[in-house]
C-alpha positions in Angstrom: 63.3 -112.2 -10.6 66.4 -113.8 -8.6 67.4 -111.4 -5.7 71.0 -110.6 -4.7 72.4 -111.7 -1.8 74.3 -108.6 -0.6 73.6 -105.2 -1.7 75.8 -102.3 -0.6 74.3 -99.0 0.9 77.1 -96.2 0.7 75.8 -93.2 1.8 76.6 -90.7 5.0 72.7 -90.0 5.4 70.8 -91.9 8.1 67.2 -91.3 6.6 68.5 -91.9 2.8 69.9 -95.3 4.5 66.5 -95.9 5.7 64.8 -95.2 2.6 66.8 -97.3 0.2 67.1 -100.5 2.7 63.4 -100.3 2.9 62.4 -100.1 -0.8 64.8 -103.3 -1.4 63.1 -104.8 1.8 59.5 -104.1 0.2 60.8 -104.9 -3.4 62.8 -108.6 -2.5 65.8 -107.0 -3.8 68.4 -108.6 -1.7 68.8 -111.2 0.8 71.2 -109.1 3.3 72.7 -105.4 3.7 76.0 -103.8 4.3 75.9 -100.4 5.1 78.9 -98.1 4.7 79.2 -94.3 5.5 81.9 -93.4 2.8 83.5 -95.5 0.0 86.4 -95.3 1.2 85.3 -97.3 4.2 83.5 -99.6 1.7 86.8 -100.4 -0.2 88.5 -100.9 3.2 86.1 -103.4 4.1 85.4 -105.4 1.5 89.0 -105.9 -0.1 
């Protein structure tokens, strides 16, 4: 399976943050993270 290189992690919740970065990690999801508390922020960021 090709991996992504950057997958998004929008969420306000450290430990859900934690968990989903880590099941990608484990799984070769993705190359590389950005992490964004709101998606507003997200928007703001990656426009």
């Amino acid at each position: 399976m090709n991996n992504i290189d950057v997958a998004c992690i929008i969420d306000d919740d450290p430990i859900f943050v934690f968990g989903a970065k880590r099941l990608m990690e484990l799984s070769d999801f993705c190359n590389s993270f950005m992490i964004f508390k709101n998606g507003q922020e997200a928007i703001t960021i990656c426009q």
